[in-house]
Residue frames relative to the residue before (quaternion, step in Angstrom):
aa qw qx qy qz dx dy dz
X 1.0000 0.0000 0.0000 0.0000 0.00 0.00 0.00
X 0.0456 -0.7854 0.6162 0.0363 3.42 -0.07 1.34
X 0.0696 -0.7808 0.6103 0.1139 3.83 -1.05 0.54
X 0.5734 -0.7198 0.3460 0.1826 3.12 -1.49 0.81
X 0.7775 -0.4514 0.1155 0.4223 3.47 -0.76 0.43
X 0.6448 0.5589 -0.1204 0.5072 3.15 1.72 -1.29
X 0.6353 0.4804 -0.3109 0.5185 3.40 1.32 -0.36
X 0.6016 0.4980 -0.3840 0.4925 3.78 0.94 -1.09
X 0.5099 0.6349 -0.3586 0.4564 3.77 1.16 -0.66
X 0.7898 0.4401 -0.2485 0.3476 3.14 0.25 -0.80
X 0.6670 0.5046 -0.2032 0.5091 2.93 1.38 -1.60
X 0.5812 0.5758 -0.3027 0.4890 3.84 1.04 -0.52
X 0.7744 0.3177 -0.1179 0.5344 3.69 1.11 -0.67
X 0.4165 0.5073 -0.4587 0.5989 3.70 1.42 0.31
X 0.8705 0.2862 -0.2700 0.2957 3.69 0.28 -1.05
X 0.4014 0.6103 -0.3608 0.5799 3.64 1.93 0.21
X 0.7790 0.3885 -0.1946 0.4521 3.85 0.71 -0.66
X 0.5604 0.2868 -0.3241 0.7061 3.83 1.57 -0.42
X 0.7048 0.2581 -0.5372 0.3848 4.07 0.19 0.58
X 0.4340 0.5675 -0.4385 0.5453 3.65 1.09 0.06
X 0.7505 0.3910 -0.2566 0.4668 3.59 -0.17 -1.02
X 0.6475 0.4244 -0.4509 0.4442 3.98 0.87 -0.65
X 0.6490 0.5967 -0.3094 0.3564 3.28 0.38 -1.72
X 0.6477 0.5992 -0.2748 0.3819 3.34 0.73 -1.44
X 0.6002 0.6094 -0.1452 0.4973 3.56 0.87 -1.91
X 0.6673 0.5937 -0.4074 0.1904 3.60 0.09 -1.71
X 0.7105 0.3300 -0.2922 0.5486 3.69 0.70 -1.79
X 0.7683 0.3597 -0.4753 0.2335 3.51 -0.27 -0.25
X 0.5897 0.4428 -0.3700 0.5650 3.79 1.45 -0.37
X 0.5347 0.3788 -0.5257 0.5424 4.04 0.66 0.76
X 0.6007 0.5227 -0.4506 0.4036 3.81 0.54 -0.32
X 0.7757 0.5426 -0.1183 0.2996 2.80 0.47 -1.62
X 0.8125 0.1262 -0.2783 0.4965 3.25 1.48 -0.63
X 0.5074 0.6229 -0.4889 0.3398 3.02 0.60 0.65
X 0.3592 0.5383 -0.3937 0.6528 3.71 2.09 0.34
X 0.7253 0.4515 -0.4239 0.3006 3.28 0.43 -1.07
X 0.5309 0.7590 -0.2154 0.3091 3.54 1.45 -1.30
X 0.7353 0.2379 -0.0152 0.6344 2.96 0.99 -1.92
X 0.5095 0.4162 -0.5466 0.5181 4.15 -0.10 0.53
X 0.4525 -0.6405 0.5802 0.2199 2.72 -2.07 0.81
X 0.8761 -0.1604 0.1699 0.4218 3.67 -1.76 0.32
X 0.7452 0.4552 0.0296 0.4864 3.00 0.17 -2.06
X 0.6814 0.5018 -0.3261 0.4214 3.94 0.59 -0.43
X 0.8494 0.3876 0.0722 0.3508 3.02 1.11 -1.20
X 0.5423 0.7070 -0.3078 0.3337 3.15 1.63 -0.26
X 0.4451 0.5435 -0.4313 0.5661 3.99 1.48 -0.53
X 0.8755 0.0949 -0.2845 0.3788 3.56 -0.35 -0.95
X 0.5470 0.4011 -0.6517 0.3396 3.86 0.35 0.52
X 0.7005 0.3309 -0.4848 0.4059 3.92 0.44 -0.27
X 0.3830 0.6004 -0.5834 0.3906 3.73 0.90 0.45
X 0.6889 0.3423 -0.2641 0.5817 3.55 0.66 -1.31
X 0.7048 0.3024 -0.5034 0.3980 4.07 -0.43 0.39
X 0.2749 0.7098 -0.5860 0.2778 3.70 0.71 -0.30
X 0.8402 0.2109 -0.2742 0.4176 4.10 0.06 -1.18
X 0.4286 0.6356 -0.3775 0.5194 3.59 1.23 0.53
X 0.7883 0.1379 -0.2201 0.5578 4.05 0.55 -0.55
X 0.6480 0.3898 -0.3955 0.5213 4.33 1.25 0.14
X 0.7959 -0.3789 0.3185 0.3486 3.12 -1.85 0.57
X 0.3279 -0.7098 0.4729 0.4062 3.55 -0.25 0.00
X 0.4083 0.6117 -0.4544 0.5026 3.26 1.54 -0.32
X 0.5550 0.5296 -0.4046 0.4977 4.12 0.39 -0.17
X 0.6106 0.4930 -0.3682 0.4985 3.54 0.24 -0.78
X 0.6409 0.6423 -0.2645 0.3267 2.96 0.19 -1.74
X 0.6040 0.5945 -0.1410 0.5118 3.29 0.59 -1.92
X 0.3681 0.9055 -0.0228 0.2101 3.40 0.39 -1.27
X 0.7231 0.0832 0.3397 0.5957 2.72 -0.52 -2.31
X 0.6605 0.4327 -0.3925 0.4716 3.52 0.93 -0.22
X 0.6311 0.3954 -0.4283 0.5118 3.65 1.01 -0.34
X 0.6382 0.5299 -0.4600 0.3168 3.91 0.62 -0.76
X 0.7191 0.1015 -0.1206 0.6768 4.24 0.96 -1.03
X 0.0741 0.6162 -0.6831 0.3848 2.72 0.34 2.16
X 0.2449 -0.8314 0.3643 0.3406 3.77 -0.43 0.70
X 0.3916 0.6536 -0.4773 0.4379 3.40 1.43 0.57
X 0.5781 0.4951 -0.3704 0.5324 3.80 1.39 -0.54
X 0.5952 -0.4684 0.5193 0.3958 3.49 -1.86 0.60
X 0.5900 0.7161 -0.2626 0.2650 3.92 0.48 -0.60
X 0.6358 0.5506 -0.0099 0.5409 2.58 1.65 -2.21
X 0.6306 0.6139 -0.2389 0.4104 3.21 0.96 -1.68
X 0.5842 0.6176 -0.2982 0.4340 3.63 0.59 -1.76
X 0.8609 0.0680 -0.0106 0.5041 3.38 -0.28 -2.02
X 0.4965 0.4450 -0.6255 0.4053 3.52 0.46 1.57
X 0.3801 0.6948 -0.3672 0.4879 3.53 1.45 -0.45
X 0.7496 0.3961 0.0638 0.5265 3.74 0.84 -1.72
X 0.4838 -0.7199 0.4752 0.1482 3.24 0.89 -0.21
X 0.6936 0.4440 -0.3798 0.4214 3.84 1.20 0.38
X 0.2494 0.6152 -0.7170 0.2126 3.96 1.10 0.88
X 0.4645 -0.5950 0.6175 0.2212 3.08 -1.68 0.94
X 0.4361 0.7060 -0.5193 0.2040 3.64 0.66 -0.82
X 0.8918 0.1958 -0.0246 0.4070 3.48 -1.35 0.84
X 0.7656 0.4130 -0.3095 0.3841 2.99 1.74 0.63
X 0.8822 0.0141 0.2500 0.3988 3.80 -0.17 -0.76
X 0.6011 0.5553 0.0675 0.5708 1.99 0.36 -2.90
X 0.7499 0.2886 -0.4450 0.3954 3.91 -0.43 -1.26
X 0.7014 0.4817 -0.3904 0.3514 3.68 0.19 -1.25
X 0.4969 0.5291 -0.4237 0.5418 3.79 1.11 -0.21
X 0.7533 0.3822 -0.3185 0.4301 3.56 0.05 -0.98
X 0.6395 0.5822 -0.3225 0.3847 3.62 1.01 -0.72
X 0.5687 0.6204 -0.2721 0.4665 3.04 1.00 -1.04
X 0.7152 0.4572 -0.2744 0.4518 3.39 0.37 -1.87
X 0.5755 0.4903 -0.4612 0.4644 4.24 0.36 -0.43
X 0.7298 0.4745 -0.3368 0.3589 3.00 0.44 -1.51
X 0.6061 0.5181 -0.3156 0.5144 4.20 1.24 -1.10
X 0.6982 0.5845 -0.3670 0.1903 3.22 0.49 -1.37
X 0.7528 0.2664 -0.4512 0.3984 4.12 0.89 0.05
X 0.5193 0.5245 -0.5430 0.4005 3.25 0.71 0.62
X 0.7149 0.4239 -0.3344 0.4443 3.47 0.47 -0.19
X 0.4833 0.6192 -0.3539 0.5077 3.28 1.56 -0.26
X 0.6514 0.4553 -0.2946 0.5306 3.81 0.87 -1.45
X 0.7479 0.5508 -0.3228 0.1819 3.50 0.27 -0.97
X 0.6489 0.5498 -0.1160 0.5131 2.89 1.90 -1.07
X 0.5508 0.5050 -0.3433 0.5690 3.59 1.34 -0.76
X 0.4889 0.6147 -0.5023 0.3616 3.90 0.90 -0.68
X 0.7277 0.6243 -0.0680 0.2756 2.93 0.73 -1.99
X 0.5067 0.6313 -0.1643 0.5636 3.51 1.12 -1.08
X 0.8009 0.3373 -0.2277 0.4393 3.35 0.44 -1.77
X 0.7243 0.4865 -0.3931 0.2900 3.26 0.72 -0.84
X 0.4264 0.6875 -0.5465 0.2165 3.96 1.65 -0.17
X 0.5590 -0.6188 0.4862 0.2611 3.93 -1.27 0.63
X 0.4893 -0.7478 0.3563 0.2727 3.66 -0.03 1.20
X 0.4937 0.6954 -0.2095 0.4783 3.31 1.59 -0.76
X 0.8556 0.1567 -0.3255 0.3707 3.41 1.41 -0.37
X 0.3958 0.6600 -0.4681 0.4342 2.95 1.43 0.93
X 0.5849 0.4560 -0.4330 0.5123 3.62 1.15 -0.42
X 0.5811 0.5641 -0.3841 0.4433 3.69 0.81 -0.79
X 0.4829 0.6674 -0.2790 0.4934 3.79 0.97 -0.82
X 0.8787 0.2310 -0.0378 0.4161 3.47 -0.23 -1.72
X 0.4974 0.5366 -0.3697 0.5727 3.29 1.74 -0.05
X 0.8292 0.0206 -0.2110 0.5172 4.06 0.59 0.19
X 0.6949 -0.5994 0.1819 0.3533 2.80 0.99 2.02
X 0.6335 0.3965 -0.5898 0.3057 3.70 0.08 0.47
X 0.1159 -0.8488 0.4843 -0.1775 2.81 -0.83 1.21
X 0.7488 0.1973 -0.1595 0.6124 4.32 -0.68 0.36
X 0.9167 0.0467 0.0884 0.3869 3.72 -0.94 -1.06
X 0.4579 0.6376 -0.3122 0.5351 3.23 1.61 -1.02
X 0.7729 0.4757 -0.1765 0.3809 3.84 0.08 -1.64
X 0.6435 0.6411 -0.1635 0.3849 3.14 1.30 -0.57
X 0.6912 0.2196 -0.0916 0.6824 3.19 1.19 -1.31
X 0.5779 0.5311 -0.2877 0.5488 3.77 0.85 -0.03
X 0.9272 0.0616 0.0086 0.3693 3.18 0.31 -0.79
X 0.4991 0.5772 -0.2590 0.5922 3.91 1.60 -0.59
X 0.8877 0.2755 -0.1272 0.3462 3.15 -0.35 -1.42
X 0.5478 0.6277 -0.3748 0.4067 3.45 1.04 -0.25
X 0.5735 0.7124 -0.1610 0.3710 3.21 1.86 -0.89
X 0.7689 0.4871 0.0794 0.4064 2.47 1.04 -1.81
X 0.3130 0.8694 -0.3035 0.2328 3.11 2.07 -0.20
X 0.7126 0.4448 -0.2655 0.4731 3.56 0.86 -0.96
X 0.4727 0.7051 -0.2264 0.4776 3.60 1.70 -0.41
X 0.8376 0.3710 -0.0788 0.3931 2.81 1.13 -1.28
X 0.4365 0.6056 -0.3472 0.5676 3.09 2.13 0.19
X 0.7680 0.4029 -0.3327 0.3705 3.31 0.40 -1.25
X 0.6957 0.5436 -0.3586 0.3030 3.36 1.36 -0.64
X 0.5349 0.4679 -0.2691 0.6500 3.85 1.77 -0.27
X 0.4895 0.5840 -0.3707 0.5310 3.41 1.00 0.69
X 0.8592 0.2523 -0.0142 0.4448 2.84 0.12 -1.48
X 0.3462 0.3953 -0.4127 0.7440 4.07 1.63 -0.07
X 0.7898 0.3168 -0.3961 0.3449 3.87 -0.71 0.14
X 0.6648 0.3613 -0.3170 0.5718 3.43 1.18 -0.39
X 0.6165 0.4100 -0.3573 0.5693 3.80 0.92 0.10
X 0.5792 0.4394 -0.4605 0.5093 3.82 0.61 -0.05
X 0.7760 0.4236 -0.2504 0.3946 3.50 0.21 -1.07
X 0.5553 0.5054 -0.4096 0.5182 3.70 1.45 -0.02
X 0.4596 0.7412 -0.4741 0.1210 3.75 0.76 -1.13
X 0.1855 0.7738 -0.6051 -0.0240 3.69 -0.86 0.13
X 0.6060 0.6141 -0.3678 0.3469 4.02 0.88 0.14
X 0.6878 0.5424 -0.0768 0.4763 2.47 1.00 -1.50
X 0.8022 0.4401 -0.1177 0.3859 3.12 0.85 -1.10
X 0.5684 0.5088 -0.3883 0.5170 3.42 1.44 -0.79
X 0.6786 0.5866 -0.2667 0.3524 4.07 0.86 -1.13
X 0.6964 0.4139 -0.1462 0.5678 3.55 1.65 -0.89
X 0.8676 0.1652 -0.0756 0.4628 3.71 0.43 -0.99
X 0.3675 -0.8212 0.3316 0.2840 3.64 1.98 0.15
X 0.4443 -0.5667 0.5797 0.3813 3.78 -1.18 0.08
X 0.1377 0.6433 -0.7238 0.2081 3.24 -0.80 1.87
X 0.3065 -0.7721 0.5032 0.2380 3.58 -1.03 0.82
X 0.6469 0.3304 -0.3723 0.5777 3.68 -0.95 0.64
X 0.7402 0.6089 -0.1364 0.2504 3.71 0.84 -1.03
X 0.8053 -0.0998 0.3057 0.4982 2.78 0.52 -1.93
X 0.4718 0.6186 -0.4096 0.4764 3.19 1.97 -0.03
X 0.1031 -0.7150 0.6914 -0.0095 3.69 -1.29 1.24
X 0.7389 -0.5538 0.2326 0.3054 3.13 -0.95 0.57
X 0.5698 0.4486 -0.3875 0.5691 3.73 1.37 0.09
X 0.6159 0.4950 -0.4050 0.4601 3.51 1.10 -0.29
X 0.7726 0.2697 -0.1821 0.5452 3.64 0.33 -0.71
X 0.2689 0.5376 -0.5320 0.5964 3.67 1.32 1.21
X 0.8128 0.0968 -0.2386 0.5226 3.58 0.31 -1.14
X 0.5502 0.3933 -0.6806 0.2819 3.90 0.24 0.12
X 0.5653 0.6581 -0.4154 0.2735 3.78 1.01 -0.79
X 0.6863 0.4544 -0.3180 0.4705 3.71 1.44 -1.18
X 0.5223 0.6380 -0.4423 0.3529 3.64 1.10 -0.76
X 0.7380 0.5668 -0.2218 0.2913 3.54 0.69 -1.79
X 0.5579 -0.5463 0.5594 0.2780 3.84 -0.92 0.70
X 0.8307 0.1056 -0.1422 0.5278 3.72 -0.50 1.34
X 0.5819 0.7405 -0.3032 0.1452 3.79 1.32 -0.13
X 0.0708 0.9553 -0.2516 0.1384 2.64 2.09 -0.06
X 0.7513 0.3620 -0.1534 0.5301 3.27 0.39 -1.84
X 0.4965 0.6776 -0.4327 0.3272 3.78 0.80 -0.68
X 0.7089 0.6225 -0.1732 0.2826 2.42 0.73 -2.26
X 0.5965 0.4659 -0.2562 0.6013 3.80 1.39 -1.31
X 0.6347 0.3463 -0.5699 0.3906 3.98 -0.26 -0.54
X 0.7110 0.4058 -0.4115 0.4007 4.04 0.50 -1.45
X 0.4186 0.6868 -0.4893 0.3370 3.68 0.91 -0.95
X 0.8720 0.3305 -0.0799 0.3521 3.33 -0.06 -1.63
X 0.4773 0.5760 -0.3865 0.5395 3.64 1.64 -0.42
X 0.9430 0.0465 -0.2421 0.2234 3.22 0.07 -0.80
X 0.1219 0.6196 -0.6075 0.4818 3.39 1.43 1.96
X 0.5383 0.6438 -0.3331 0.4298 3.55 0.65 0.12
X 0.7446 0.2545 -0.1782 0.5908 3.49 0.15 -0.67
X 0.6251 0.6524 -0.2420 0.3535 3.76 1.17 -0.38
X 0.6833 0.4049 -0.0006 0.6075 2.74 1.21 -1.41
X 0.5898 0.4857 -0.3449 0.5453 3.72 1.16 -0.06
X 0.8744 0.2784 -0.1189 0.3793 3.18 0.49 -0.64
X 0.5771 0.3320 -0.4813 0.5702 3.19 1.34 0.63
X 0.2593 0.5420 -0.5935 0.5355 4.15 1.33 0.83
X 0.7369 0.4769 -0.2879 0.3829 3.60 -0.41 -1.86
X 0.7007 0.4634 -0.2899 0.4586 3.96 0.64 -1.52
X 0.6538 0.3479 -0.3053 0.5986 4.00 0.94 -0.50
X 0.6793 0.4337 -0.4225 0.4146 3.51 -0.03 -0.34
X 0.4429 0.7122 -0.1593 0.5207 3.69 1.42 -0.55
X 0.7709 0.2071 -0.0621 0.5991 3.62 0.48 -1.68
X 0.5803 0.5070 -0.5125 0.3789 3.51 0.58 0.02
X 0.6796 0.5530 -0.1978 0.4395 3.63 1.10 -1.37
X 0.5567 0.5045 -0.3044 0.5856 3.91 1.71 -0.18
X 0.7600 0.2422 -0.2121 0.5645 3.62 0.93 -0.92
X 0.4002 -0.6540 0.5966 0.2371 4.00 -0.69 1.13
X 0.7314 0.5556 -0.2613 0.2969 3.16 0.74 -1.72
X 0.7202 0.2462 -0.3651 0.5362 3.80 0.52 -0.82
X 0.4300 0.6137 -0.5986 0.2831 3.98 0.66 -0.04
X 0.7286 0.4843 -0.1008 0.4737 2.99 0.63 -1.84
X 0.4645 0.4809 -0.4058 0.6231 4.14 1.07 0.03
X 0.8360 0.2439 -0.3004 0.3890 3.60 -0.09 -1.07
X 0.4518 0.6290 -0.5253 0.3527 4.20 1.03 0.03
């Protein structure tokens, strides 16, 4: 499967924009759930259906969106057009698109994780004084470690799929902004693109199909019980 220049483009600038968009995503989708983890019902319920919102709407919505927020008719837009840093129509946007679009999965995965720590070591924790921030990076996250793979997994295999969000915010520029679901569809649109269509087709079963291996191979090694069911 030889691919063309314009395609290795793409495929070179899908995986620069779903590692931007994870990396970016990661510290704030460990904050976030790890509030979510430790807050009660009632505390927490506005800002966890804030974070699913781009999970049950078109992604075309987002898109939309983020185009109306660094709109330069918006105070936002205005600012970092003033400065030169509106992402619109660039990279940068299909990075930021992406990341929304990753950002509640990696949010669920991690909040899984958190929940699943044994309460026993948090009393064990505050019983030799480590305690707040300390317990966390000492004693949470270390848990949560396999959590935290699958979640920078899985936000990387959902960034690098994106195509709503992203065509509506950062558009279908080649060399630019085309990612590899974008020049999938400029490839299905085009008279004769057929064969394209199969090289991206099958590229971007790749990162899909890897990372929902890695995300099971992961939950099997958290749960003894179905390990030790499937032997």
């Amino acid at each position: 499967m030889v691919l063309q220049p314009t395609e290795i483009e793409a495929v070179l600038l899908s995986v620069r924009v779903a590692l931007v968009a994870t990396i970016a995503g990661l510290p704030f989708a460990i904050g976030i759930a790890y509030w979510l983890a430790n807050t009660p019902a009632r505390g927490r319920i506005v800002v966890d259906t804030l974070i699913q919102i781009p999970l049950v709407v078109p992604p075309v919505v987002v898109g939309f969106a983020l185009l109306l927020v660094f709109s330069v008719n918006s105070p936002v837009g205005a600012w970092m057009q003033d400065y030169g840093l509106n992402p619109a129509f660039t990279w940068v946007a299909a990075a930021i698109a992406s990341g929304i679009m990753a950002f509640p999965l990696m949010v669920r995965s991690l909040r899984q994780a958190f929940e699943a720590e044994p309460p026993a070591y948090a009393d064990a924790a505050k019983t030799l004084g480590v305690d707040g921030s300390a317990r966390f990076f000492r004693v949470s996250l270390p848990l949560a470690m396999p959590g935290l793979i699958s979640a920078s997994v899985l936000g990387f295999a959902r960034a690098i799929g994106e195509f709503g969000a992203t065509i509506t915010f950062a558009a279908n520029i080649p060399g630019l902004t085309q990612t590899l679901p974008l020049a999938l569809y400029t490839a299905a649109q085009s008279p004769g693109g057929e064969e394209a269509g199969l090289r991206l087709a099958l590229l971007s079963l790749i990162p899909a199909v890897g990372s929902l291996l890695v995300a099971e191979w992961l939950h099997r090694r958290q749960d003894p019980n179905r390990a030790r069911d499937n032997v």
